[in-house]
C-alpha positions as CSV (number, residue, x, y, z in Angstrom):
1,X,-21.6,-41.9,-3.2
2,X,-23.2,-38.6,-3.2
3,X,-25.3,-36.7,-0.9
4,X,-28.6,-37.4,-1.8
5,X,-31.8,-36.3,0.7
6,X,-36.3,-36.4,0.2
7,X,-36.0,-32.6,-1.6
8,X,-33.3,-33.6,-4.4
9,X,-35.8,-36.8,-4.6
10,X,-38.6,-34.7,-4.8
11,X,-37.2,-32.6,-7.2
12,X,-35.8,-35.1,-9.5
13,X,-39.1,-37.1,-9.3
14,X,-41.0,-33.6,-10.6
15,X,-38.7,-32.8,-13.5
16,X,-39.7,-36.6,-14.7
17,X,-43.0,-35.6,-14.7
18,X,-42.3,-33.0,-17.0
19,X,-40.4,-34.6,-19.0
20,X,-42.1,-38.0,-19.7
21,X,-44.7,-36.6,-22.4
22,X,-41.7,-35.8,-24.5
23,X,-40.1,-39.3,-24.0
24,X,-41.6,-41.4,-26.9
25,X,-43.3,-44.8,-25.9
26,X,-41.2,-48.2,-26.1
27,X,-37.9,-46.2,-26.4
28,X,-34.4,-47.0,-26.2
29,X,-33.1,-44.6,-23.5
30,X,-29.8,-43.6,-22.6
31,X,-29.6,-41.6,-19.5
32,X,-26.4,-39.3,-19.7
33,X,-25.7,-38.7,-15.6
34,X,-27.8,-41.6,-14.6
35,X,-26.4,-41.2,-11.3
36,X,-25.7,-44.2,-8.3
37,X,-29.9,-43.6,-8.1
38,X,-31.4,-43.4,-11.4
39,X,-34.3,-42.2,-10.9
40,X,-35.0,-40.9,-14.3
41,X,-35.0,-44.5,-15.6
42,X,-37.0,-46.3,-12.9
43,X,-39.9,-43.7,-12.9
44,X,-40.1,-43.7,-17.1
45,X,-39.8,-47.9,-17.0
46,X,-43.2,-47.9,-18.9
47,X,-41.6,-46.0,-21.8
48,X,-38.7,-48.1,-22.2
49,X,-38.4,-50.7,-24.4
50,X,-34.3,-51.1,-23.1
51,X,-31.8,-48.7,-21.7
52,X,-28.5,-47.5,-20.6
53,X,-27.7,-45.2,-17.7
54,X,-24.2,-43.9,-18.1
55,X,-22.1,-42.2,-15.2
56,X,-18.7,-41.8,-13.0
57,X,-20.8,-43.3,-10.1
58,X,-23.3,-46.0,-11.1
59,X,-25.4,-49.0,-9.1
60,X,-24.4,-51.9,-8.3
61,X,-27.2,-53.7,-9.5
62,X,-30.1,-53.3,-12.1
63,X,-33.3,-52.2,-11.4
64,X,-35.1,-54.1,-14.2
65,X,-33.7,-56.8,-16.8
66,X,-34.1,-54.1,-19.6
67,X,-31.7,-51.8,-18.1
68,X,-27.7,-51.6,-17.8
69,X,-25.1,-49.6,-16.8
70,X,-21.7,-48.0,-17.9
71,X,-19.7,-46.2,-15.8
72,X,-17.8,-43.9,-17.5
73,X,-16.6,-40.2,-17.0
74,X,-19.1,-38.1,-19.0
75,X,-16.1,-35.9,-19.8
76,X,-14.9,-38.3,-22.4
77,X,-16.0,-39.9,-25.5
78,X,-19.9,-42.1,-24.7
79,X,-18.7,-45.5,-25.6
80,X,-21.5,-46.3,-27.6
81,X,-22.3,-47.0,-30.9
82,X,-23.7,-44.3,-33.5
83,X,-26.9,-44.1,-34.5
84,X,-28.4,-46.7,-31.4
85,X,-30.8,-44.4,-29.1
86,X,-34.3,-43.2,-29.7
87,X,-34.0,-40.7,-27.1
88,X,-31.2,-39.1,-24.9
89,X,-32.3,-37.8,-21.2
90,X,-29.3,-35.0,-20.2
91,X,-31.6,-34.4,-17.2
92,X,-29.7,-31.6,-14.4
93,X,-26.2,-32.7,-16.3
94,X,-25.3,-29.9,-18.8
95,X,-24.1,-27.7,-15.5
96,X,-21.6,-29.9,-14.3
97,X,-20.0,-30.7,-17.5
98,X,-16.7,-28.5,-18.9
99,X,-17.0,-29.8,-22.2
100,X,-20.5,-29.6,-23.4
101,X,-19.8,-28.4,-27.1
102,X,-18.4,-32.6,-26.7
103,X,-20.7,-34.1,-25.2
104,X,-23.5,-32.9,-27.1
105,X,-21.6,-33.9,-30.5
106,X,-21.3,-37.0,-29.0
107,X,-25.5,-37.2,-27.9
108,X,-26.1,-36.5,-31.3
109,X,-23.7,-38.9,-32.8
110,X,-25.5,-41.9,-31.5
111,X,-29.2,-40.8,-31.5
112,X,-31.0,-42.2,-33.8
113,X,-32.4,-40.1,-36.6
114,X,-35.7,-38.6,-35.8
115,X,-34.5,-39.4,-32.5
116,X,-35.1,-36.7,-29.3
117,X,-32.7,-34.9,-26.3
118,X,-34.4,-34.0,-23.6
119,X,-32.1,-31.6,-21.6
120,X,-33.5,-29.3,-18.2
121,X,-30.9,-27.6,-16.9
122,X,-31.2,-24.4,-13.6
123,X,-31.2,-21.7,-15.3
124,X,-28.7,-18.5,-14.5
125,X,-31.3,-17.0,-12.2
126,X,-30.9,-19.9,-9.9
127,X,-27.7,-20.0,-8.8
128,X,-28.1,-17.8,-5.6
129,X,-31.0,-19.9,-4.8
130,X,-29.4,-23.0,-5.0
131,X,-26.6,-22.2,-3.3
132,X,-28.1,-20.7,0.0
133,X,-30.4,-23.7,-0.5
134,X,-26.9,-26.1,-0.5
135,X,-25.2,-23.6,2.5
136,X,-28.4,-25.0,4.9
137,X,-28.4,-28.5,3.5
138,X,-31.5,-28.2,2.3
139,X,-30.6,-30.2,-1.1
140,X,-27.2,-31.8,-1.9
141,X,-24.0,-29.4,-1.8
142,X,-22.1,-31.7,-3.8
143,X,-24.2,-31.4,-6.9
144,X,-24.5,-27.5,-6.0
145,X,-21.0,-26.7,-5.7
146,X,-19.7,-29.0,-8.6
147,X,-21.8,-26.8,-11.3
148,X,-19.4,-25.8,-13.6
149,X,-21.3,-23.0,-15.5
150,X,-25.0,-21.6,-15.3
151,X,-26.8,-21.3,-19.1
152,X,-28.8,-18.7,-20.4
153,X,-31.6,-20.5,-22.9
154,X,-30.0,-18.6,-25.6
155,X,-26.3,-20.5,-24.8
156,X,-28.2,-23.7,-25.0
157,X,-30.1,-23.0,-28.5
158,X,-26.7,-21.6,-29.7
159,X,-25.0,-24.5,-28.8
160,X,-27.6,-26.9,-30.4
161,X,-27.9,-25.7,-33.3
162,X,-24.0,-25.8,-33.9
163,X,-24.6,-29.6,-33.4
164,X,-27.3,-29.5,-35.7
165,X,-30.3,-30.2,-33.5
166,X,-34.1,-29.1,-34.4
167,X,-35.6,-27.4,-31.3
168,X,-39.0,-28.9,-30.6
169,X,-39.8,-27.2,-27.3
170,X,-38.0,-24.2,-25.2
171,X,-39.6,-23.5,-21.8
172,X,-38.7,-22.0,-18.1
173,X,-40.8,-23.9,-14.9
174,X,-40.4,-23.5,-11.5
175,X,-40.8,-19.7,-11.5
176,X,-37.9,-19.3,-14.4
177,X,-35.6,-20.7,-12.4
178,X,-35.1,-23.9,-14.7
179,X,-35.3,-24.6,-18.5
180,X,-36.6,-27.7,-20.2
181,X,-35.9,-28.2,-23.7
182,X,-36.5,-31.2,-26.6
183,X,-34.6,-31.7,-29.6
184,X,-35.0,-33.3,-32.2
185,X,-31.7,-35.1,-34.6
């Protein structure tokens, strides 16, 4: 289990803030990097209709009879079907993964058409931050030190549109220092 204190939480619990306007209402959700606390689904259970939260390291129970969870290596192949989700949350996951030109093929494989990823990522400027930040134990060093790769917003539009994804919003918060974006299949 992961290293997990009140500033990740507080963090975490801001970026759903941002994020739930662009989250359409009675959705079918699958959270990519749910994580053993999904957060992300518990705080947006008004918008759900049902949902999935998909990681290496998952709960062992639900949270709410309209939620379940896969574990599964986000590496790999989603083992789900195409076409199922409304919306796809890749909320502070990009950064850890090694094969996100994949993993993005396979988000827009099984969103729905007309269907939305939200992604927030730190952006490139935030890397010495967040890791003087992890040095003190400030916020988790595991999630820190296991980022694989720091985008620039242009890396992230490039990649999207590759996969054939409509940008619907582009924009830095938290002084720059991290990137929200919604896209539409």
């Amino acid at each position: 289990m992961r290293d997990f204190n009140k500033i990740d939480f507080f963090i975490q619990n801001k970026r759903i803030k941002l994020i739930e306007k662009y989250v359409p209402s009675n959705s079918y959700i699958l959270d990519v990097g749910c994580g053993y606390y999904p957060q992300n689904l518990i705080n947006l259970q008004a918008k759900i209709s049902k949902a999935v939260g998909i990681d290496k390291d998952i709960p062992d129970t639900s949270f709410a009879p309209n939620i379940r969870f896969i574990k599964a290596d986000q590496q790999a192949q989603i083992p789900l079907p195409d076409n199922e989700f409304d919306c796809i949350l890749l909320l502070a996951v990009l950064e850890h993964l090694e094969n996100t030109t994949e993993i993005i093929a396979e988000c827009y494989r099984i969103l729905k058409p007309g269907g939305r990823l939200i992604i927030t990522i730190p952006t490139n400027y935030s890397q010495p931050i967040l890791l003087k930040l992890a040095y003190f134990g400030l916020i988790s060093k595991e999630e820190i030190f296991d980022h694989k790769h720091y985008f620039r917003k242009a890396e992230i539009d490039q990649l999207m549109q590759q996969n054939k994804f409509k940008k619907i919003v582009s924009r830095s918060y938290n002084l720059g220092l991290n990137a929200l974006f919604v896209f539409e299949k």
